[in-house]
C-alpha positions in Angstrom: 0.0 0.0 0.0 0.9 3.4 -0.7 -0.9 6.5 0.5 -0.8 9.5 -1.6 -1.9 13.3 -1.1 -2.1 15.8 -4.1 -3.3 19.3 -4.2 -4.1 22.4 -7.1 -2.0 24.2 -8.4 0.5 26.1 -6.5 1.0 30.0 -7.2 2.9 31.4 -4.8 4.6 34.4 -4.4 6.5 34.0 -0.7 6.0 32.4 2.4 3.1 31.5 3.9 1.9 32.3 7.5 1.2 28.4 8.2 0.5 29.1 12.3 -3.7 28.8 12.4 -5.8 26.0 13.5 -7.2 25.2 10.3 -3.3 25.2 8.2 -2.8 22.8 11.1 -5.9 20.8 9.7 -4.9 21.2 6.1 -1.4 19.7 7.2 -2.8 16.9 9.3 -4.6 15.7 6.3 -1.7 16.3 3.6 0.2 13.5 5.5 0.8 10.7 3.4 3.7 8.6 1.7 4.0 11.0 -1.2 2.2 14.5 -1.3 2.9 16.7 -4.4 1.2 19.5 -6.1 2.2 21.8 -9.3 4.5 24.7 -8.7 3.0 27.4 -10.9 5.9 30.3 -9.8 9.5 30.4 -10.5 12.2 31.6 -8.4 13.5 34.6 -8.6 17.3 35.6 -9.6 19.6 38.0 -10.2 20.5 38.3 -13.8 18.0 37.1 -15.6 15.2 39.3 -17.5 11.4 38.3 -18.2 10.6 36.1 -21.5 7.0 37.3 -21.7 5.0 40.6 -21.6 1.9 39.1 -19.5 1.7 38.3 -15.8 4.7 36.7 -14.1 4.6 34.9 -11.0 7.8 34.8 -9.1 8.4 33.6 -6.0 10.8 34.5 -3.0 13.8 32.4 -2.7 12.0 31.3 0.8 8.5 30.5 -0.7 9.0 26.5 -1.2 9.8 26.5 2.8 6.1 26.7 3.3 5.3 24.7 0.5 7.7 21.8 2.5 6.1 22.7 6.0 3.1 21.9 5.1 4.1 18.4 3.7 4.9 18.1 0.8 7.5 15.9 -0.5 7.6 17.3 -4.5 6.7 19.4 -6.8 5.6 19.5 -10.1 7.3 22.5 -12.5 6.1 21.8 -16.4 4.0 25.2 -16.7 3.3 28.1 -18.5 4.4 30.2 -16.0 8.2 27.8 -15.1 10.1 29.4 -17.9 8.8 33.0 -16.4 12.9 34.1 -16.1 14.0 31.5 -19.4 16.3 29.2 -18.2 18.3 30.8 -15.4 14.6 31.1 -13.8 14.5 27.4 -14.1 17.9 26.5 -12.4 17.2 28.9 -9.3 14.2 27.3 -9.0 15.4 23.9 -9.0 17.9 25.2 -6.7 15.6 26.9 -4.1 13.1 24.2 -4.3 15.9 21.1 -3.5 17.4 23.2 -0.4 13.9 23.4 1.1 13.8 19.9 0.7 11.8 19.1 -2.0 12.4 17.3 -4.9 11.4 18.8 -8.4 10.1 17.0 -11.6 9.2 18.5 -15.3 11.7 21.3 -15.8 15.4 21.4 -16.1 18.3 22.5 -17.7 18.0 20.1 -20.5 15.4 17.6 -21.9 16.9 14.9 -20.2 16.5 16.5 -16.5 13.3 17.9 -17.7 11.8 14.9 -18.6 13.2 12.9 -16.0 10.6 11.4 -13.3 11.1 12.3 -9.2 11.2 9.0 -7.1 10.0 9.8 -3.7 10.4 6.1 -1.4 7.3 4.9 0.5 7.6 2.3 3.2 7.1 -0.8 0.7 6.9 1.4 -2.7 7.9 4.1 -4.1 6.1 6.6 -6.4 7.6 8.1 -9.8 6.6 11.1 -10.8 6.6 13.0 -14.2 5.5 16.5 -15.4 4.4 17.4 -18.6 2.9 20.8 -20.5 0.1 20.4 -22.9 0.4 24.3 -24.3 -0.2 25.8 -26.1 3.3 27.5 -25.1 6.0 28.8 -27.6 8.8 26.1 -28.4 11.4 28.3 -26.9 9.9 27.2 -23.1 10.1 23.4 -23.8 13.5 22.0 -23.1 15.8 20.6 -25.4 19.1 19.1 -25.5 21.1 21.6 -25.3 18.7 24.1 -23.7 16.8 24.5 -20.1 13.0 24.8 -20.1 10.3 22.2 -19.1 9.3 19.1 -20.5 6.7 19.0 -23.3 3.5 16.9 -24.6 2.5 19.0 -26.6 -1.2 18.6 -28.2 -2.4 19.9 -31.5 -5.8 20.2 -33.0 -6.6 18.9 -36.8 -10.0 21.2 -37.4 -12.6 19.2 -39.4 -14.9 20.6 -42.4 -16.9 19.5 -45.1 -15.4 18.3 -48.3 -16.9 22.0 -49.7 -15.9 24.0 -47.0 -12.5 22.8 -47.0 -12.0 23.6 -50.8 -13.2 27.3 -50.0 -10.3 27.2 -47.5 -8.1 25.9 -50.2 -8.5 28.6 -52.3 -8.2 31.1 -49.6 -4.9 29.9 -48.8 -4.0 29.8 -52.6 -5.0 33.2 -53.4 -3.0 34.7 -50.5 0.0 32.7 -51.3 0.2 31.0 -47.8 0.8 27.4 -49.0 4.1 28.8 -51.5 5.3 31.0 -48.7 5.3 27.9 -46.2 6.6 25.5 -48.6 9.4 27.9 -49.7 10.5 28.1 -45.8 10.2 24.1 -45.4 12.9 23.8 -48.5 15.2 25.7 -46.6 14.7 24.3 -43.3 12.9 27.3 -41.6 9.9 25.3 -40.7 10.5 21.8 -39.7 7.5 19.2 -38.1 4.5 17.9 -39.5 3.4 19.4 -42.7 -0.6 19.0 -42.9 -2.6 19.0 -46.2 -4.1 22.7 -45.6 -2.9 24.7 -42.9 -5.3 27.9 -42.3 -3.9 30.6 -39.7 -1.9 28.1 -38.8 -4.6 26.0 -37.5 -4.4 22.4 -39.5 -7.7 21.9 -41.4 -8.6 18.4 -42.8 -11.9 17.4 -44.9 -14.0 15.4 -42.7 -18.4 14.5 -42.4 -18.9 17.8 -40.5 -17.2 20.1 -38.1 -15.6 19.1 -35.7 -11.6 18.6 -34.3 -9.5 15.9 -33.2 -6.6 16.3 -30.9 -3.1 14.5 -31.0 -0.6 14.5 -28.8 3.3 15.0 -30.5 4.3 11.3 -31.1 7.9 12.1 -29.7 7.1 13.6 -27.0 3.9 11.1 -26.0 7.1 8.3 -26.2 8.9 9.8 -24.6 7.1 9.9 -21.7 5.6 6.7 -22.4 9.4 5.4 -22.1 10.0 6.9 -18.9 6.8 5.0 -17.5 7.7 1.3 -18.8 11.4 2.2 -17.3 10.0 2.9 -13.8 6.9 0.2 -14.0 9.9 -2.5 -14.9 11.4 -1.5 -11.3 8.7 -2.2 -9.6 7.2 2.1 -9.2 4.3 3.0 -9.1 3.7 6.1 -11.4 1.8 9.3 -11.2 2.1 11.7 -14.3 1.0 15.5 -13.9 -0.3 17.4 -16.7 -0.7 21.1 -17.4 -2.5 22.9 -19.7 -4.4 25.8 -21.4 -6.7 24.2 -23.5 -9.7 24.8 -21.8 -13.2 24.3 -21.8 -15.5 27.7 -22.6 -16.9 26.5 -18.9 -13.3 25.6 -16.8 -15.4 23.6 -14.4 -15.9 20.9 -17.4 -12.9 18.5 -18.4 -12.5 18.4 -22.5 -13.3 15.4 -23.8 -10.1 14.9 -25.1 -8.0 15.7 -22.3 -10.5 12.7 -20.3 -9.3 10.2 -23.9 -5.3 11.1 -23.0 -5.9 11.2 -19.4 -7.6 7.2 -20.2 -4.4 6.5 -22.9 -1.7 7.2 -20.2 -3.3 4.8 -17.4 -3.7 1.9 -20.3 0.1 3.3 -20.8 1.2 2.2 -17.2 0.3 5.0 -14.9 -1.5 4.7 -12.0 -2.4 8.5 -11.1 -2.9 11.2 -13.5 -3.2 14.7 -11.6 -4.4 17.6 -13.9 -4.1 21.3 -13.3 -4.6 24.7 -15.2 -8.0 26.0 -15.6 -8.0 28.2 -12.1 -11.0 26.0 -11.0 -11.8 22.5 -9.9 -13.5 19.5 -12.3 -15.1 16.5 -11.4 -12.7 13.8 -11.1 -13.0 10.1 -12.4 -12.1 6.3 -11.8 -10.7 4.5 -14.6 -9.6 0.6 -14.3 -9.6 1.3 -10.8 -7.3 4.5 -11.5 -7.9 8.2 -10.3 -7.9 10.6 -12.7 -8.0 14.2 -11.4 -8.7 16.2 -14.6 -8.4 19.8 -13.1 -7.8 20.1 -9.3 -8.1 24.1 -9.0 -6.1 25.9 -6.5 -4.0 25.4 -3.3 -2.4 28.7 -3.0 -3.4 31.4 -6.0 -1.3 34.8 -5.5 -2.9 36.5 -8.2 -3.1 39.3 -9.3 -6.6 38.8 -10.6 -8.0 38.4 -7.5 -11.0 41.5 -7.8 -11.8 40.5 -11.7 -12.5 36.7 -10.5 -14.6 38.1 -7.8 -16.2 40.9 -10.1 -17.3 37.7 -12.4 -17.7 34.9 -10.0 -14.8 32.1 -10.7 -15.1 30.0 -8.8 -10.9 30.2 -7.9 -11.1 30.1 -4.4 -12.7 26.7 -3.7 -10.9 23.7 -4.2 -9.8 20.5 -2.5 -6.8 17.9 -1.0 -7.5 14.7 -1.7 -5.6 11.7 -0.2 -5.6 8.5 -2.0 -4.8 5.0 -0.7 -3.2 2.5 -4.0 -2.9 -0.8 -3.5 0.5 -2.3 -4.9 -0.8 -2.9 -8.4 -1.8 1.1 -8.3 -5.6 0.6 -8.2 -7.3 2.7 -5.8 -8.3 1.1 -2.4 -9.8 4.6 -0.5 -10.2 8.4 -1.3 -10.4 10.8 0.9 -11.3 14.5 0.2 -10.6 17.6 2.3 -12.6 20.8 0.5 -10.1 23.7 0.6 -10.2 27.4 0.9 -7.9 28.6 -1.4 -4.6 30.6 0.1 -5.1 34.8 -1.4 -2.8 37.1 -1.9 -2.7 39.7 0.6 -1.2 43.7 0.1 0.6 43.5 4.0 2.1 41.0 6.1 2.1 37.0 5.2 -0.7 35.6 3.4 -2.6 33.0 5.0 -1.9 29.3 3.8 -5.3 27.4 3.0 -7.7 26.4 5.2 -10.5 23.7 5.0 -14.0 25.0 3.4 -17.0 24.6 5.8 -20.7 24.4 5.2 -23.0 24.6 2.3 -19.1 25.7 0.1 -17.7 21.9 1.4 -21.0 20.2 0.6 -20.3 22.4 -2.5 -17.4 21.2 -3.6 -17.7 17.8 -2.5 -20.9 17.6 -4.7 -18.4 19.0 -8.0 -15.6 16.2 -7.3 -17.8 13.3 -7.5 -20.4 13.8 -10.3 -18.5 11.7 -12.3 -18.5 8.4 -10.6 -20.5 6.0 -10.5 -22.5 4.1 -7.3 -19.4 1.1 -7.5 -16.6 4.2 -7.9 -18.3 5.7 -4.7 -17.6 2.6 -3.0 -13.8 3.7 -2.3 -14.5 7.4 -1.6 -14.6 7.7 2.9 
């Protein structure tokens, strides 16, 4: 048996004051064998300059303390907001998370280290985890081998028309020259990858019964990780694999269908836990051959600076949940266990509070959310 806790996403932008009764709470349930959750921040360093013009998070050299006070073993790092400071931001963050005494998995200074899984040891098994980034997120922020960044499965999506449809597109593309102009810069090398039959706005369009679009993961990247799983199942690991991503839903509180399909692929590929974050708000999770899949788990600490535009418009980014799992040695799960969770806000003075457990009508709330999706047998493990 191994006993695992996982959380939402964590945006932090320094420590955490850690010293109420209910932290104390949120603590005493995150102990487990393994506890991880998705750092959404990078560190802060001398030296190195922003490689976007929209919202940073960095965090204190002293923010993963908190983060391993309250339990944690691990963090996960392949984000959209890990490559914040380009690769110098990733190496101080490796480096301030490993002296808090963490370990650190989906970002490094090359692909290798990036794509490498964290083993944390339980008391009869351990747990390897991996990190990846769905995007979309430019190329430059996925690691390489000779370059730092995070660790990439990236997903693409093949749009669907009619057969007349897609020949209007065709000439479209034809009349503004688009197709010459991309095949001149694939002769030369400029554009390398896939090159689909009609490519609109750079969106890949294909003929097709109706509308509709079909997503597909990048076959190097998807072995790649489906590599790293076989290596750490033939050792006898169980394996948990965290995704990230900003393909959302038009409602973030439903799970794409598609993401559920690679979530489904990646247990039939060996995993035992798949742990989802990125849409700011928590999703129903599911059971699959006896497997947890947590889709989109929300927030565990969200320094934003958003905060009074999602209250303005009523996200719901301040609810979330913990959730401790108990897997059996073949990975199935033997009990779940939910904690609802008020969400850790930024504050303009002094520490922010870390999160606290939800009460009321907002746990019943939450509670309600989490297990839509199963069914009266998957309810049977849930305590």
């Amino acid at each position: 048996m191994l006993t695992v806790a996982v959380t939402g996403q964590i945006l932090i932008h320094g420590p955490l004051d850690l010293h109420g009764e209910g932290q104390a709470e949120v603590r005493d349930f995150l102990e487990a064998d393994v506890v991880f959750g998705n750092l959404e921040a990078t560190v802060e360093t001398a030296g190195a300059w922003p490689t976007k013009t929209k919202t940073l998070h960095l965090a204190s050299p002293d923010a993963p303390v908190s983060i391993r006070e309250l339990g944690f073993h691990a963090v996960t790092h392949a984000n959209n907001h890990a490559f914040d400071l380009g690769p110098p931001g990733i190496a101080s963050t490796r480096a301030a998370v490993e002296m808090a005494g963490l370990k650190l998995a989906g970002s490094g200074l090359d692909i290798e280290q990036a794509a490498a899984p964290v083993i944390v040891p339980g008391p009869e098994q351990s747990l390897a985890i991996f990190s990846v980034d769905l995007g979309p997120q430019p190329d430059i922020n996925y690691a390489s081998t000779e370059r730092g960044g995070i660790a990439p499965l990236r997903m693409k999506r093949t749009v669907s028309v009619p057969a007349e449809e897609f020949e209007t597109l065709k000439r479209i593309v034809e009349t503004l020259g688009d197709d010459k102009r991309g095949a001149a810069r694939a002769a030369v090398g400029y554009d390398v990858g896939e090159c689909p039959e009609l490519e609109v706005f750079g969106t890949p369009v294909a003929a097709g019964d109706a509308i509709g679009a079909r997503w597909t993961a990048d076959e190097t990247d998807l072995q790649r990780l489906v590599d790293g799983i076989d290596a750490a199942k033939a050792i006898g690991d169980l394996v948990a694999v965290a995704l990230h991503g900003h393909h959302w839903d038009s409602n973030w509180k439903t799970t794409p269908d598609w993401l559920l399909d690679l979530c489904r692929g990646l247990i039939d590929c060996g995993a035992d836990l798949v742990l989802g974050t990125g849409a700011p708000v928590m999703q129903p999770l599911i059971l699959y051959r006896g497997r947890v899949i947590i889709a989109g788990l929300g927030n565990f600490v969200f320094h934003t600076g958003r905060a009074a535009t999602y209250d303005e418009k009523h996200v719901d980014v301040w609810r979330s949940a913990a959730i401790r799992l108990t897997l059996a040695d073949d990975g199935r799960c033997k009990r779940l266990e939910l904690l609802p969770i008020s969400v850790g806000r930024p504050v303009d003075h002094d520490l922010p509070l870390g999160p606290v457990p939800l009460q009321g009508s907002d746990a019943d709330d939450i509670r309600e959310r989490a297990f839509a999706g199963l069914s009266a047998a998957d309810r049977q493990v849930v305590f």
